[in-house]
C-alpha positions in Angstrom: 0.0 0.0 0.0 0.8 3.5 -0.4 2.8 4.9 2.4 2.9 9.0 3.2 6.8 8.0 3.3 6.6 6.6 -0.1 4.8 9.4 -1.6 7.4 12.0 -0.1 10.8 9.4 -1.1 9.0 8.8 -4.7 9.1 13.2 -4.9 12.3 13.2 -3.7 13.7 11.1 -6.1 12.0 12.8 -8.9 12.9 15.8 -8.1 16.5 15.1 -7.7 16.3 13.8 -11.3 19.0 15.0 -14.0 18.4 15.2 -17.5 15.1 14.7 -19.5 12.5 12.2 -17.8 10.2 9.9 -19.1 6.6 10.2 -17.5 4.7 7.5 -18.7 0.9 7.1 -17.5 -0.5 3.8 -18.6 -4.0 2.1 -18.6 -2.9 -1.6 -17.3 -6.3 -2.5 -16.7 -6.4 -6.6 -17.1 -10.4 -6.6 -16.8 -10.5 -4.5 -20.0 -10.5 -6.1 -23.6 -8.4 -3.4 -25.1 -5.6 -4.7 -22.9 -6.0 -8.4 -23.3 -2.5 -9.7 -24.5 -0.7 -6.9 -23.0 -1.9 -4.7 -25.8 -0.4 -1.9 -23.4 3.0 -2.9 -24.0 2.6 -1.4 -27.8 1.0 1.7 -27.0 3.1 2.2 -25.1 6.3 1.2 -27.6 4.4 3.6 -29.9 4.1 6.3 -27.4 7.7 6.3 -26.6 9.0 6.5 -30.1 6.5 8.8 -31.3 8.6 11.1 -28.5 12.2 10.1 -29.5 12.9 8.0 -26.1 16.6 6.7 -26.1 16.3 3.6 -26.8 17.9 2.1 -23.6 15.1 3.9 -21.5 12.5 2.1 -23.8 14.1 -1.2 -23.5 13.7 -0.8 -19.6 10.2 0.4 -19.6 9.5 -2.4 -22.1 10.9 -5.2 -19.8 8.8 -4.4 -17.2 5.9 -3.9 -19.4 6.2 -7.6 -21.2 7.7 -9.5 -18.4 6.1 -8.9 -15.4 2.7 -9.5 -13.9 0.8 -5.9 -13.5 -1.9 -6.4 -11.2 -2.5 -3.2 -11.3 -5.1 -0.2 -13.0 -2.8 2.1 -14.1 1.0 1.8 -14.0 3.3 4.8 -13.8 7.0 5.1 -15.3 9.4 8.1 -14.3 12.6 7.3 -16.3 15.5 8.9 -16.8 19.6 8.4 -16.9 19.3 8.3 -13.5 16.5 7.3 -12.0 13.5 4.5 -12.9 10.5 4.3 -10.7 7.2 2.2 -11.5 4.3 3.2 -9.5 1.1 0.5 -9.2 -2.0 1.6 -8.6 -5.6 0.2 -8.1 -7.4 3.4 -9.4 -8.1 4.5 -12.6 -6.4 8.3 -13.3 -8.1 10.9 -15.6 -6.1 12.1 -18.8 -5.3 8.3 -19.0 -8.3 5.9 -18.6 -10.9 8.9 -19.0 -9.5 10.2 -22.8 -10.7 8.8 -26.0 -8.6 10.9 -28.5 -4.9 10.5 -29.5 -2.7 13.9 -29.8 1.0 14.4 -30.5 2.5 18.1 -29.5 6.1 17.5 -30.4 6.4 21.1 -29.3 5.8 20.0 -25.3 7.1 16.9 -26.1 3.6 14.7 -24.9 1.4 12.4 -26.4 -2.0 11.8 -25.6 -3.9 8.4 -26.8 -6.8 6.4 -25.2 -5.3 4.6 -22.6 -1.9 6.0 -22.2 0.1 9.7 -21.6 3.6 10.1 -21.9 6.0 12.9 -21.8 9.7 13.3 -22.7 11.5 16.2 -20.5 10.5 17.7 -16.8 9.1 15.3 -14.8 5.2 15.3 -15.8 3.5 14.8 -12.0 -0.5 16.0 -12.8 -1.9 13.3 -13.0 -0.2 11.5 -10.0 -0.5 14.7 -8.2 -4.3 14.9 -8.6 -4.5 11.0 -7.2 -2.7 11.7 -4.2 -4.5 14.7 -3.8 -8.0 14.2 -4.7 -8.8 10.3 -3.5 -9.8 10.1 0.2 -8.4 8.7 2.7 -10.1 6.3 4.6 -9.9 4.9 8.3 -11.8 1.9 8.8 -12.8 0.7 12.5 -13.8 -3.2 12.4 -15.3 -4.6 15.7 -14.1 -8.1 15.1 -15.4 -10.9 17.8 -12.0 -11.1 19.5 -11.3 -7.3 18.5 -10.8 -3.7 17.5 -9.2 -3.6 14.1 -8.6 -0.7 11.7 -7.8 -0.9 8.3 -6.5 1.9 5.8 -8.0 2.4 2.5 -6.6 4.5 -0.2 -6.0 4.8 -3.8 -7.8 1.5 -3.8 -5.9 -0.8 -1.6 -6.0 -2.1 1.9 -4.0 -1.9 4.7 -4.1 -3.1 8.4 -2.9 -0.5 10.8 -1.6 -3.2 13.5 -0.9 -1.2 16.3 -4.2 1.0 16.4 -5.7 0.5 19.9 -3.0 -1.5 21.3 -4.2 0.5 25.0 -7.5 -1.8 24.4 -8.2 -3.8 27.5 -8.9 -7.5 25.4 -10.3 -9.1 28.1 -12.9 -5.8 29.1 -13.8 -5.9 25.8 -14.8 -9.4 26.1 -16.9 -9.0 28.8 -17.8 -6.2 27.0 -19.1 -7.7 24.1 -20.8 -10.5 26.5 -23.1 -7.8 28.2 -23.8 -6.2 24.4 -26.0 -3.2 25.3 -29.6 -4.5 24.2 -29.2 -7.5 26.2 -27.9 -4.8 29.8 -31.1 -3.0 28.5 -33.4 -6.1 28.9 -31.8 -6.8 32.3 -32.4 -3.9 33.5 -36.0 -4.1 33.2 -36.3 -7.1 34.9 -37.5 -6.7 38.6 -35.9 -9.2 40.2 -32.5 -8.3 41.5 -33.3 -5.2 43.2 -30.6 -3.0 44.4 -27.8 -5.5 43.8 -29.3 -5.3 39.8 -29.1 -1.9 39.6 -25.6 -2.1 40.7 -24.3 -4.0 38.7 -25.7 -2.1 35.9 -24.2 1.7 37.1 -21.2 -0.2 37.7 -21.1 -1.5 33.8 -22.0 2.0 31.9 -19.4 3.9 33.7 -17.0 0.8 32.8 -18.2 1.1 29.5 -18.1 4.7 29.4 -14.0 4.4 30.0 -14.0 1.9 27.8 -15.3 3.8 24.7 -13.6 6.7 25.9 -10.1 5.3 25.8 -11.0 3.9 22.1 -12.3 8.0 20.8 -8.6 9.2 21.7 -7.3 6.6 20.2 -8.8 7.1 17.1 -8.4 10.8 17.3 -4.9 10.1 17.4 -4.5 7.7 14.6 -6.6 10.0 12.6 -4.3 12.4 13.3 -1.0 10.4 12.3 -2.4 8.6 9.2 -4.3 11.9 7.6 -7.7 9.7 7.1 -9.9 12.4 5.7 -13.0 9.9 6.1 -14.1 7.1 8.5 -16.6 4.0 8.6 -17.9 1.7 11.3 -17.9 -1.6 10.6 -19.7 -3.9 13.1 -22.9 -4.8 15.5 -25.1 -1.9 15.4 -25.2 -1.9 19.1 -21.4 -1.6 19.6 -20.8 1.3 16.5 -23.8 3.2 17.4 -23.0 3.2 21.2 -19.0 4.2 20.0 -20.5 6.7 17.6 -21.8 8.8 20.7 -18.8 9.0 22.1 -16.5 10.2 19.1 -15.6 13.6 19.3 -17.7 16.5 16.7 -14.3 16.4 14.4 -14.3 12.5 14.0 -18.5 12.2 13.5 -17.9 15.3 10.8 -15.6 12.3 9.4 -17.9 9.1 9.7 -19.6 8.2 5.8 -20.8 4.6 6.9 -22.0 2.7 9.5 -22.1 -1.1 8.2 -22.2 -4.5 9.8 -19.8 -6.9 10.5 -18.9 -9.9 7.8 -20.5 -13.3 8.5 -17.4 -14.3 9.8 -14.7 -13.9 12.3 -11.0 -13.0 11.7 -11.5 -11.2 8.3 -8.7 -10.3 5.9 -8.1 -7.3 5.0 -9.0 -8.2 1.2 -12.8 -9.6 2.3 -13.3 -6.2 4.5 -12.1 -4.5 1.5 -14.5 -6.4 -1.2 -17.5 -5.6 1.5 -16.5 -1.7 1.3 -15.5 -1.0 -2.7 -19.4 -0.5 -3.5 -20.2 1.3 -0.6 -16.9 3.9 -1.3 -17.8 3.6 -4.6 -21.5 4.8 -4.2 -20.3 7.3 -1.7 -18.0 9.0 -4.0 -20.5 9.4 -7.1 -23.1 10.6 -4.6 -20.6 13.1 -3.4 -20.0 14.2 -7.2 -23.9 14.9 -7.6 -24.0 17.1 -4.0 -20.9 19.0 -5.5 -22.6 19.7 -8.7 -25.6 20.7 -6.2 -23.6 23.0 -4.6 -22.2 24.9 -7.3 -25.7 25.3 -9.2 -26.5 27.0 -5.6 -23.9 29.0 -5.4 -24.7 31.2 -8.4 -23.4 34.0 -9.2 -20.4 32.3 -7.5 -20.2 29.4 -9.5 -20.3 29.0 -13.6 -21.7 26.2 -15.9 -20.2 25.5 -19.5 -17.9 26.5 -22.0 -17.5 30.3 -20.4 -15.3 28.2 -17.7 -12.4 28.0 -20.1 -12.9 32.1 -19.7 -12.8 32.6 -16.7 -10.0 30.3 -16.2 -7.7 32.7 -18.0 -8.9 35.3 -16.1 -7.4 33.9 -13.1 -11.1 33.8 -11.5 -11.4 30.1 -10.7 -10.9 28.2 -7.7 -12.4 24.8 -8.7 -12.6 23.6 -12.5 -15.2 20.7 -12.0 -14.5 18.2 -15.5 -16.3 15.2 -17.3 -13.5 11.9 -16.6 -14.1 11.2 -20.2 -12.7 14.6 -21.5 -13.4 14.3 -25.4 -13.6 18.6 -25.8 -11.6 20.6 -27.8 -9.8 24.2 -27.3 -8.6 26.5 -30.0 -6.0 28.5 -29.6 -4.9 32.0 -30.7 -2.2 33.7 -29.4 -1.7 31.5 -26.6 -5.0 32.2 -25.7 -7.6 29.6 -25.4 -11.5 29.4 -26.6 -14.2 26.5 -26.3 -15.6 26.7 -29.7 -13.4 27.4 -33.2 -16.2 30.4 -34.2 -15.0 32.1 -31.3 -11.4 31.7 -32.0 -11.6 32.6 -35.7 -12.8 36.2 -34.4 -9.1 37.0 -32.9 -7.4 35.4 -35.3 -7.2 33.7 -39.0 -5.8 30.0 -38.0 -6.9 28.5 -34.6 -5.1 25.3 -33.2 -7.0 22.5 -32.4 -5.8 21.1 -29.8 -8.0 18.5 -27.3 -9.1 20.1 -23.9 -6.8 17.2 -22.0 -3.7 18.4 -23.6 -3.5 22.1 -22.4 -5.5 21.1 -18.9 -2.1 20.7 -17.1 -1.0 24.1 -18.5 -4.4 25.7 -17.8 -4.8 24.3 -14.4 -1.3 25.0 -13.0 -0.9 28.5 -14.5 -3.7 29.9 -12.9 -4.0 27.7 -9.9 -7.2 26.1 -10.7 -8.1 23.0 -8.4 -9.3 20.2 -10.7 -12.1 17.8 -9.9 -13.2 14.9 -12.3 -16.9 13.4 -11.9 -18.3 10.0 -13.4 -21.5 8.4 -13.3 -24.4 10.3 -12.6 -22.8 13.8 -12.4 -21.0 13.1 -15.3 -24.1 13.0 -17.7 -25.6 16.1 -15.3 -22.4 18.3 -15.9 -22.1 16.8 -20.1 -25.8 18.4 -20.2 -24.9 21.7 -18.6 -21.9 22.6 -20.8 -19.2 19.8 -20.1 -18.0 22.0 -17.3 -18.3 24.4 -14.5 -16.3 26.0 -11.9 -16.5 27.8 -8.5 -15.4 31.4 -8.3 -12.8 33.3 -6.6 -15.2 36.5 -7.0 
């Protein structure tokens, strides 16, 4: 899994890169027909002549390409005289997957074609950036039989985190889990027993009130170290609900799920992972709609279609909301960029074509416009409003 320590050696190394570099975004995908026979391996052959690649750099990227087992989405080459990194990944990256056009600009020294970017000089990070940037980060509390667990999920992997809550009493929790709260409940109501009943009872909720207690630090904590931007509850209803209550506000701010436990004890982190991978995926395209949501209330604030690519160049944008599969076109005059080519021919005689995935990077970093790419249902919504909208500085 990716590591924050990963991420940070991976940009150190890159950065301390000499020469031209080879950044190579590739659509590994083994579920997809397109790549069946590790049709990859020739786009990306093409891709890398097509930019003059030394050969020797080719012949490495081209090893691992037709030799090795990618069980992967999308793998990621940084190459170079002195340095060679491959990057894995279980997500899908827009401008890669998301782009059904092919595009050579021998000028910036990129090629764009369905299922594969590469670029031949500085170190090309967009697209990387934007994963590590934009895909939460999930914490993922499991109340095992035996246990407290927590899991990390990002960028579509799965991690244990194996010493969260080592402070956890085992044995309390046993007992714990023994006198589940419904069943304390039913006690209660019982007459017989008396005083000695009611005892006991008092003398349970405050142990369970330490008990929980001790857990909320703890996961403040680990929220804390890890950077989990979101969290779910996996487990009985009575135990999450009942740990829900005691979370602090900025941990319930985080909670997206509450979900029961497997069918069975002792799960791996793969089967807690297959259990969650609809309900992240559901959450996310749900999120996508509220965004689009937002921004339609948000007017004047907040812009739908091709005037975007306007007020992008004006500097006015914060957030530049995008279709993943990004089949527009810009024309260019001037260095200036317009949606449609009538608009272009009125500054000037011969507008460039180029497609709108090509000068994104460009666009985006120049005027520091945060990117956001939507699928699914917002997807069609945002293709219906004008292919794209934006949230504005003023």
């Amino acid at each position: 899994m990716i590591t924050k320590a990963e991420i940070q050696r991976l940009r150190e190394a890159i950065g301390e890169a000499h020469g031209p570099v080879l950044s190579l975004y590739l659509d590994v995908n083994p579920a997809k027909p397109e790549n069946a026979s590790r049709a990859y391996a020739i786009r990306a052959k093409d891709a890398m002549k097509a930019l003059k690649v030394p050969q020797t750099l080719a012949e490495k990227v081209l090893e691992v390409l037709k030799n090795h087992v990618l069980e992967a989405k999308t793998a990621v080459f940084f190459a170079g005289d002195d340095l060679f990194e491959v990057l894995l990944l279980q997500v899908e990256l827009p401008l890669v997957s998301g782009v059904r056009t092919q595009f050579l600009d021998e000028k910036e020294s990129r090629l764009l074609t369905d299922g594969a970017l590469a670029h031949y000089g500085a170190p090309f990070l967009l697209p990387l950036v934007y994963a590590l940037d934009e895909y939460e980060r999930y914490g993922v509390v499991y109340v095992d039989q035996e246990r407290w667990r927590v899991f990390e999920v990002f960028l579509g992997e799965i991690g244990e985190v194996h010493d969260a809550f080592l402070a956890l009493d085992t044995e309390a929790w046993r007992r714990l889990s023994l006198d589940a709260p419904g069943r304390r409940f039913n006690l209660a109501g019982i007459s017989r027993g008396g005083a000695g009943q009611d005892l006991f009872a008092k003398r349970l909720e405050a142990w369970e009130e330490r008990f929980y207690k001790t857990l909320a630090h703890e996961l403040e904590r680990l929220v804390e170290a890890r950077g989990f931007t979101r969290l779910v509850l996996m487990g009985p209803e009575e135990h999450t609900k009942l740990f829900l209550g005691y979370l602090p506000k900025r941990l319930k701010e985080k909670l997206v799920a509450l979900l029961p436990s497997l069918p069975h004890p002792g799960a791996s982190p793969g089967q807690v992972l297959k259990r969650l991978e609809p309900v992240l995926e559901e959450i996310e395209r749900k999120g996508e709609v509220e965004l689009l949501k937002k921004l339609e209330e948000a007017y004047p604030k907040a812009v739908f279609g091709p005037e975007v690519l306007e007020r992008v160049q004006e500097g006015r944008v914060e957030l530049w909301v995008l279709p993943w599969h990004l089949d527009q076109t810009a024309y260019a005059c001037d260095g200036i960029f317009f949606p449609d080519e009538a608009r272009a021919l009125a500054t000037c005689e011969k507008p460039e074509a180029k497609p709108l995935a090509v000068v994104l990077p460009e666009l985006a970093a120049g005027y520091a416009a945060k990117l956001e790419f939507v699928r699914g249902e917002a997807e069609k919504q945002l293709l219906e409003r004008g292919g794209m909208a934006a949230l504005l500085r003023w």
